[in-house]
Structure formats: structure tokens, C-alpha cells
C-alpha positions as CSV (number, residue, x, y, z in Angstrom):
1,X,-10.9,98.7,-45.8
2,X,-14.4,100.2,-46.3
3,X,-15.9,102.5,-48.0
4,X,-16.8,105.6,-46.1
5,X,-20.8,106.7,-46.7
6,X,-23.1,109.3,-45.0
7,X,-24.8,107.5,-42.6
8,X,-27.8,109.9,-42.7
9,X,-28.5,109.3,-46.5
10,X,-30.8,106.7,-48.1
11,X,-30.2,103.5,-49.3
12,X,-31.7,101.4,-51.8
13,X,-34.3,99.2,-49.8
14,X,-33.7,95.6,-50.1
15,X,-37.1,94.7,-52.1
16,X,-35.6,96.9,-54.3
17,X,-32.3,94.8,-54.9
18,X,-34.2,91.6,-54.8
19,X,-36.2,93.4,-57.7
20,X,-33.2,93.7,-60.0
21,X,-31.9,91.2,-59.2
22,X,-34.8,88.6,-60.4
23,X,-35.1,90.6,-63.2
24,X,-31.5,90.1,-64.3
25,X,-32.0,86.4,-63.6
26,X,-34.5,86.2,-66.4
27,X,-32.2,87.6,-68.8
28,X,-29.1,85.2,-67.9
29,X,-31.2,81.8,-67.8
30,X,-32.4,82.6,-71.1
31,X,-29.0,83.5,-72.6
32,X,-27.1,81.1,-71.5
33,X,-29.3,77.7,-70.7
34,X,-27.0,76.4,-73.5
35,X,-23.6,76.3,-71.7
36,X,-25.2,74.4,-69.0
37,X,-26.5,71.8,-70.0
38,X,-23.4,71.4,-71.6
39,X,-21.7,71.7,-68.3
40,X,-24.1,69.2,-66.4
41,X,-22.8,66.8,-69.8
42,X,-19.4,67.0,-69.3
43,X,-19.6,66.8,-65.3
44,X,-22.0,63.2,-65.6
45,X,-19.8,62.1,-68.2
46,X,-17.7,59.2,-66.6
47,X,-16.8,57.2,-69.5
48,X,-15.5,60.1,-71.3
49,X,-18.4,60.4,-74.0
50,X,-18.0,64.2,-74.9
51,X,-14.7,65.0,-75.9
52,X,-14.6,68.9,-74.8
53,X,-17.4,71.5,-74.8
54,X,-17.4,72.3,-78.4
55,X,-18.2,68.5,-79.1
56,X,-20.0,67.9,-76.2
57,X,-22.9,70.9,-77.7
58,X,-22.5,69.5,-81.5
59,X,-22.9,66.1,-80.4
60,X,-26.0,67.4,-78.3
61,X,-27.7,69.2,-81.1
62,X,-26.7,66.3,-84.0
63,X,-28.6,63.1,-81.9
64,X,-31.0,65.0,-79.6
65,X,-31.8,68.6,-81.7
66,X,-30.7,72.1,-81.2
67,X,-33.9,72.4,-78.6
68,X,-32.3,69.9,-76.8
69,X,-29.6,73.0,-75.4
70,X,-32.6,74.4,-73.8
71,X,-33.4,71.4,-71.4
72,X,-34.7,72.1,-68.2
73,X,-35.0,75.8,-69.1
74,X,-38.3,76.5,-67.4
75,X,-37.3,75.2,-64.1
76,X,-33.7,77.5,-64.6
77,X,-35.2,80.2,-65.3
78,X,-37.3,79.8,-61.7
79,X,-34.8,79.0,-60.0
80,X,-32.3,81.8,-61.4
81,X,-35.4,84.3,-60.7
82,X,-36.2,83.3,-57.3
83,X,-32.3,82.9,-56.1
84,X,-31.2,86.1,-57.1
85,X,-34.1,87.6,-55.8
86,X,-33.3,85.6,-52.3
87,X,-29.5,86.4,-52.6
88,X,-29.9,90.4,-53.2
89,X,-32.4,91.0,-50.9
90,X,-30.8,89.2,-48.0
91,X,-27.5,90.7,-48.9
92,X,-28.9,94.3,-48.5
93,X,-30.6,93.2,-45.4
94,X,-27.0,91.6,-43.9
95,X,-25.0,94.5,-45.2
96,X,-26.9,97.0,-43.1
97,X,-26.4,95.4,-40.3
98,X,-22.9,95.6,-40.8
99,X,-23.0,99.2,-41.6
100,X,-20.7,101.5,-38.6
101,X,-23.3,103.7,-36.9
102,X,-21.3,106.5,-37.1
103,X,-20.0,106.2,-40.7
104,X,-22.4,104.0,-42.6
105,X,-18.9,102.5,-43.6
106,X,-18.7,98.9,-44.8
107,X,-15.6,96.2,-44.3
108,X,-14.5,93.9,-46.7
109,X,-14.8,91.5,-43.8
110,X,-18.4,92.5,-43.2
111,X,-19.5,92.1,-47.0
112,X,-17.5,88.4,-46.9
113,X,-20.0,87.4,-44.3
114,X,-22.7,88.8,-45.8
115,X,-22.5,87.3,-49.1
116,X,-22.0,84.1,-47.4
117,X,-25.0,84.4,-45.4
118,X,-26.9,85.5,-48.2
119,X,-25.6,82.7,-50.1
120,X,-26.3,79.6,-47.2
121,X,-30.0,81.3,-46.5
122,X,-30.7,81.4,-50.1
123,X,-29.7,77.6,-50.2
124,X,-31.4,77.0,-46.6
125,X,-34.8,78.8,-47.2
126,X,-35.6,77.9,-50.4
127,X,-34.4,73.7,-49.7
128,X,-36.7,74.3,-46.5
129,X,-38.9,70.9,-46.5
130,X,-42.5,71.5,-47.0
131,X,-45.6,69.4,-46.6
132,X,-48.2,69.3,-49.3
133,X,-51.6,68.1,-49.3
134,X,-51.6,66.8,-52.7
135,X,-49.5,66.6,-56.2
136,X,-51.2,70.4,-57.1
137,X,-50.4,72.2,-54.0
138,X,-46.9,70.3,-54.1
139,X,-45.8,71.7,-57.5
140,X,-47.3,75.5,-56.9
141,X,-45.2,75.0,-53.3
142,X,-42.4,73.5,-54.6
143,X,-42.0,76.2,-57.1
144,X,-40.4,78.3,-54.4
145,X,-37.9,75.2,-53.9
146,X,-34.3,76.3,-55.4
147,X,-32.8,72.4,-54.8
148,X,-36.3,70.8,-56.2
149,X,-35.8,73.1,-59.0
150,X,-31.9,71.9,-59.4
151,X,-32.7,68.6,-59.0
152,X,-35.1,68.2,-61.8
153,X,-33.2,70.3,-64.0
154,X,-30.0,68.1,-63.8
155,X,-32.5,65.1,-64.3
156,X,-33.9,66.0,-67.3
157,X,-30.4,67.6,-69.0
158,X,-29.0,64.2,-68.9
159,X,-31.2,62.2,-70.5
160,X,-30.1,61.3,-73.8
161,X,-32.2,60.7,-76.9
162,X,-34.4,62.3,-79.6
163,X,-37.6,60.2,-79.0
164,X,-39.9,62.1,-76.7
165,X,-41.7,58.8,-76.0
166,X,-38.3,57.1,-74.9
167,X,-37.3,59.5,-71.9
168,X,-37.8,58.7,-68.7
169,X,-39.0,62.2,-67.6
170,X,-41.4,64.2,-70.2
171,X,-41.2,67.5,-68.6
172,X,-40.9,69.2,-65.1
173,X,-43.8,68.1,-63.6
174,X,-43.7,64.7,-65.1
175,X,-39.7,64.4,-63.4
176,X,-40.9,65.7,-59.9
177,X,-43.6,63.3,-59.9
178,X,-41.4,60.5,-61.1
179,X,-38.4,61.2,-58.2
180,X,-41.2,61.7,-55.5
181,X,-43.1,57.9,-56.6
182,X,-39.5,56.3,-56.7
183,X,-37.5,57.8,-54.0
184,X,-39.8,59.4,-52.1
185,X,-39.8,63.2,-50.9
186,X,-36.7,63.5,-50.3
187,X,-35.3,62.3,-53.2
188,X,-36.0,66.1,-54.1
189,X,-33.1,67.2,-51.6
190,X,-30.2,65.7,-53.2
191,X,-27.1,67.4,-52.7
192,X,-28.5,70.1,-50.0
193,X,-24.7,70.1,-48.2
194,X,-22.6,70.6,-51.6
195,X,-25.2,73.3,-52.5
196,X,-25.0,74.9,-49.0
197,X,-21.2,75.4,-49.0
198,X,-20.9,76.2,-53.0
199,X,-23.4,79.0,-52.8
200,X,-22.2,80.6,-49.2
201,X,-18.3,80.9,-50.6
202,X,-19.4,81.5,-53.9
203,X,-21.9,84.6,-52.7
204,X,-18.9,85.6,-50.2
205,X,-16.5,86.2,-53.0
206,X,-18.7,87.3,-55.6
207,X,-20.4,90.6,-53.5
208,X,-17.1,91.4,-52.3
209,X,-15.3,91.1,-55.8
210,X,-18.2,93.3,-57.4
211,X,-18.0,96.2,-55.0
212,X,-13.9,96.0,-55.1
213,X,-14.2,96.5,-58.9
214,X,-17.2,99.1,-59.2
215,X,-14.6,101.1,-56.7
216,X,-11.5,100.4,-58.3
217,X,-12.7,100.6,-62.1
218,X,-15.5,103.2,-62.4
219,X,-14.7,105.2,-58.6
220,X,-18.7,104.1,-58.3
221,X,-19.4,103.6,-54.2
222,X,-23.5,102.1,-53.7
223,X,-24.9,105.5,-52.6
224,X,-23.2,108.3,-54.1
225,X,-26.0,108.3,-57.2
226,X,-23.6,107.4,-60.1
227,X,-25.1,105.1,-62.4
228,X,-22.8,103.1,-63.7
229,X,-23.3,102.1,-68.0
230,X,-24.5,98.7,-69.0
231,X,-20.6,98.0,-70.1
232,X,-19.5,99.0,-66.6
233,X,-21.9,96.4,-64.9
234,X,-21.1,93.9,-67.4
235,X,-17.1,94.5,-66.6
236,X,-17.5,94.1,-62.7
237,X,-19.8,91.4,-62.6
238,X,-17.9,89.6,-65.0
239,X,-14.4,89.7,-63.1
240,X,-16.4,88.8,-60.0
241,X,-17.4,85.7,-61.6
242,X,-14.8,84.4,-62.2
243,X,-13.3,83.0,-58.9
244,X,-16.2,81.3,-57.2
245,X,-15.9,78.5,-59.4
246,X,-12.3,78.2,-59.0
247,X,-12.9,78.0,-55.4
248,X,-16.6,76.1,-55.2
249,X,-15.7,73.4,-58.5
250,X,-15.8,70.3,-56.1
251,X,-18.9,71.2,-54.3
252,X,-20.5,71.6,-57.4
253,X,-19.1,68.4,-58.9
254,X,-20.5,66.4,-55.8
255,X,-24.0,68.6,-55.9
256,X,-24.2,67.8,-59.4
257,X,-23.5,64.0,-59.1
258,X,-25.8,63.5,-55.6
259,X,-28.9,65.2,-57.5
260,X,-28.2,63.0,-60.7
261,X,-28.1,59.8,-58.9
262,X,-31.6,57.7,-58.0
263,X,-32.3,57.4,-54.6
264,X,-33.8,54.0,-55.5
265,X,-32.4,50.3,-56.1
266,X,-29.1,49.6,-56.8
267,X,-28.4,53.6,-58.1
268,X,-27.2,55.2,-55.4
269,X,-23.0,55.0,-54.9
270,X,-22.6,58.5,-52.9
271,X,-23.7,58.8,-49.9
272,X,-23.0,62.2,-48.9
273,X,-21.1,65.0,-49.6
274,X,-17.9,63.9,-47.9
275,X,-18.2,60.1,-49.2
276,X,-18.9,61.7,-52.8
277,X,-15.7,63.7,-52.5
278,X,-13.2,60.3,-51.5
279,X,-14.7,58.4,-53.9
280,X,-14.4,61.0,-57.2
281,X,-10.9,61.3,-55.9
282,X,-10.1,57.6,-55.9
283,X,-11.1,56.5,-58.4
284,X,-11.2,59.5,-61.1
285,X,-8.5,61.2,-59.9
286,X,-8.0,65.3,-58.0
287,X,-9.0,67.0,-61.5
288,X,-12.3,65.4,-61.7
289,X,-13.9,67.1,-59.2
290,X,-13.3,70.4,-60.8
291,X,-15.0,68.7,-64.2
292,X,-16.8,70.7,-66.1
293,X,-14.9,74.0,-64.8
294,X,-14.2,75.6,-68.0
295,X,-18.2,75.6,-69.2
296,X,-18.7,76.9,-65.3
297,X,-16.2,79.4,-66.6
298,X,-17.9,80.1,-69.8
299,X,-21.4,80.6,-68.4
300,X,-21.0,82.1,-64.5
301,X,-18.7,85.2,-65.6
302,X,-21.1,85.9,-68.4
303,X,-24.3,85.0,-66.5
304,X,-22.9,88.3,-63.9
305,X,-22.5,90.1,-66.7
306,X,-25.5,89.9,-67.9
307,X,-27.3,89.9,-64.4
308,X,-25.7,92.6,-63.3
309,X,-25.8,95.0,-66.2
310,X,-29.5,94.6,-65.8
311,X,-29.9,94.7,-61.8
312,X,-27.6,97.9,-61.5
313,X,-29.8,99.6,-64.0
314,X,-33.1,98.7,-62.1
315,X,-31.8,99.8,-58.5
316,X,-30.2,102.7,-60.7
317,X,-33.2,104.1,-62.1
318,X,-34.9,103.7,-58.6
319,X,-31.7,105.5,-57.1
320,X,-32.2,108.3,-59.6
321,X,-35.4,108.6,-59.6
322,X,-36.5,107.9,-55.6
323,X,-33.2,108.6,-53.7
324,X,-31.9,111.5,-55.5
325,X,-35.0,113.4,-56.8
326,X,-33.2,114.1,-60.2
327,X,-34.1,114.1,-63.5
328,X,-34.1,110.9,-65.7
């Protein structure tokens, strides 16, 4: 079922939800960096290193300092910004044309296709290739790259070590530069396919989940002007959370392993999504590829929490104060 809406009234435009959303995105990344770079640990760890989260994070902070949790922060907190602003807009953009014409109604079916379309253009758009004239122009370019972005990040979290002078990869910049002069270009790519298929189901599930508890929960229908309280948001997103990783863990395992793995020499043993999946099956066993599920657990229901107590209260106040010409 949908919900019935006056086809006549306003919506929230989707600038609007990409907005709030980027905002939220801010707010996660910065809360919660920790938990993943615990989670990319745990999922690279084939000789069984870390012995769960908790002594995968002590063991972090003891040999490589507490700053060490916040690896490959700046280019999470890009690509958190930039994807949510991707997803929510797009969303809003396939949801409307979904909408009946004669009720401004909405089907379950309808928002499951348009999360996942949301979800496969935010993958395709921002993994688009792009040509760049030289290193500068390739970095402010590649900015706008959500796989570039993932890539380096998952580089520079598993590196191991408190000597600065040791790594491989100093910084951002520094590991793009590195992957580009050793594997060329496309070494930037890695794991496109997982990341296609994880976001689109992921993004299918989640929109639908969120709308089915704002409705059941708090009786709140996007529309009707109710403005739901931090704690509400908080609630819904994080219940929606909670299933795309149940359903997307092997797509991330895979993602996570393609991006960590150099293009160049002898380091490459997957070579595609499909391969990747066969061979973490046969030789590490079925529960493998949904490693690292319970720090996915611990950071994605929390990370819509947070998102989405702060994106409902952005489109809210425009709602309020656009929409429904009321007092704030």
C-alpha cells in the first residue's frame, strides 16, 4: 500500500532533501569514523589478527594511537556529504515520478525502485570516469568521485604502524597519487560492481523501511507538516538501518577486498566481483563474506540515526517555514 496525499499540495523540492541530507552526512562521518575503520580491520583481516571489535579498536589505539580511529576521515566525510546529497536528491526526483496523478499516492513498490535507483546513480554518477589535465585539476575533480574517495579511504585505514615516515600513503593526496603512478587510473575504480549492487538494495530497503516506520511509529506521512522530534528521526532511521547490511554484507566484503588489493605486480588475487565471491567462499568459508557485519551493524543503524535526525529537521524547518506559512 501507499500513502494517500493531496496531489495539489507542495512538496519539499529535491535540492532541498539533498540539503539535509549532506548536512546529516557531516554529522555521521564525524561521529562514527571510529567504527569503521574498525570494520575495514576486521573485514582485511585474513589471518585472524584482531580478535573481535573491542580488541580490534584497543589494539588500533595501543600500536598506532587513538588518532589512528580517525583514518581516512577527510575523504569520509566527502564522500558521506556528497552521497547523501546524491541519494536524497535523486530519491525525491524518482519518487515523484512515481507519484499517482490523481492521488499524489506513493507504493511501496514505487519507493523500492526508487531507492534503488537512487542508490545505483549515486554509485554510477559519482564512479563516472573523468579526464584530467593534470594532478591539480585531477584531485579538485576527483573530489566529486564517491569510489576514488572509498578507495583511498580503505587504503589508508589499513596501513598499520605509528611511524608517519614508514607508511606507504601519507595522506589523501599522497594515496591517490601513489594508486594512479602504480596502477594507473583505474586503479581508482576498484570494486565499482560490489559498490553498484550494495548501494542500489541497500538504498531500496532503507527509504522504504524509513517511510514504513515514520507511518507506523509517529502517524507522520512526508507532506502533512508534522515535524517529527530528533528522537523520532533517530528511532526510524535507526530501524531502517538495520537490514541493508544483513542483505548487502557480501557485496561489501568483496568491495572492500577489490579496493584494498594493488592493481600492480603480483597483488592482485580477485578479479571481479563474482571471482572475489568463489574464492572468499572456498577458501574462508560462507561466513566470511559477511565479515565485519556486526561493526557494519554498530555504525550504519547509528550513522541513520544520526543522519536522519538532522536531515528531517532541515527539510522540516523548510516545510514549516516555506510549505506551510506557519510560525516557527
Amino acid at each position: 500500500m501507499g500513502e494517500t496525499q493531496n496531489p495539489n499540495k507542495k512538496s519539499i523540492p529535491p535540492y532541498m532533501k539533498a540539503i539535509s541530507g549532506s548536512i546529516g552526512g557531516v554529522v555521521e562521518a564525524s561521529c562514527l569514523q571510529p567504527i569503521d575503520v574498525i570494520k575495514t580491520r576486521l573485514q582485511l583481516d585474513r589471518s585472524g589478527v584482531y580478535k573481535g571489535i573491542i580488541h580490534c579498536g584497543t589494539t588500533v589505539a595501543r600500536t598506532e594511537g587513538v588518532r589512528a580511529l580517525w583514518k581516512g576521515l577527510t575523504p569520509f566525510a566527502t564522500h558521506l556529504t556528497l552521497k547523501y546529497a546524491l541519494r536524497m536528491g535523486s530519491n525525491a526526483v524518482f519518487q515523484s515520478a512515481f507519484k499517482d496523478s490523481e492521488t499524489g499516492a506513493i507504493s511501496n513498490r514505487g519507493r523500492l525502485v526508487s531507492g534503488f535507483g537512487a542508490g545505483v546513480l549515486e554509485a554510477l554518477v559519482i564512479v563516472t570516469p573523468f579526464e584530467a589535465r593534470n594532478y591539480t585539476s585531477f584531485i579538485l575533480n576527483g573530489l566529486n568521485n564517491d569510489c576514488y574517495l572509498q578507495v583511498v579511504k580503505i587504503r589508508l585505514q589499513q596501513q598499520k604502524g605509528l611511524s608517519h615516515e614508514l607508511l606507504k600513503y601519507k595522506g589523501p593526496i599522497h594515496c591517490a597519487r601513489m594508486i594512479i603512478r602504480e596502477e594507473g587510473i583505474f586503479g581508482l575504480w576498484a570494486g565499482a560492481a560490489p559498490t553498484v549492487m550494495r548501494n542500489g538494495t541497500n538504498q531500496a530497503v532503507m527509504f522504504t523501511a524509513k517511510n514504513a516506520f515514520d507511518v507506523l511509529l509517529w502517524k507522520k506521512h512526508e507532506g502533512d507538516g508534522k515535524i517529527l522530534q530528533p528522537w523520532q528521526s533517530m528511532v526510524s532511521g535507526f530501524l531502517a538501518g538495520t537490514a541493508g547490511p544483513i542483505c548487502t554484507g557480501p557485496f561489501d566484503v568483496v568491495k572492500t577486498r577489490l579496493m584494498a588489493q594493488s592493481g600492480s605486480g603480483t597483488g592482485v588475487k580477485y578479479k571481479g566481483m563474482i571471482h572475489a565471491i568463489r574464492t572468499i567462499f572456498a577458501e574462508e568459508g560462507l561466513p566470511a563474506l559477511w565479515k565485519g557485519l556486526l561493526p557494519r551493524l554498530m555504525r550504519i543503524p547509528p550513522g541513520q540515526a544520526i543522519m536522519w535526525g538532522v536531515a528531517d529537521q532541515v527539510s522540516g524547518f523548510y516545510e514549516k517555514r516555506y510549505l506551510q506559512n506557519a510560525p516557527l
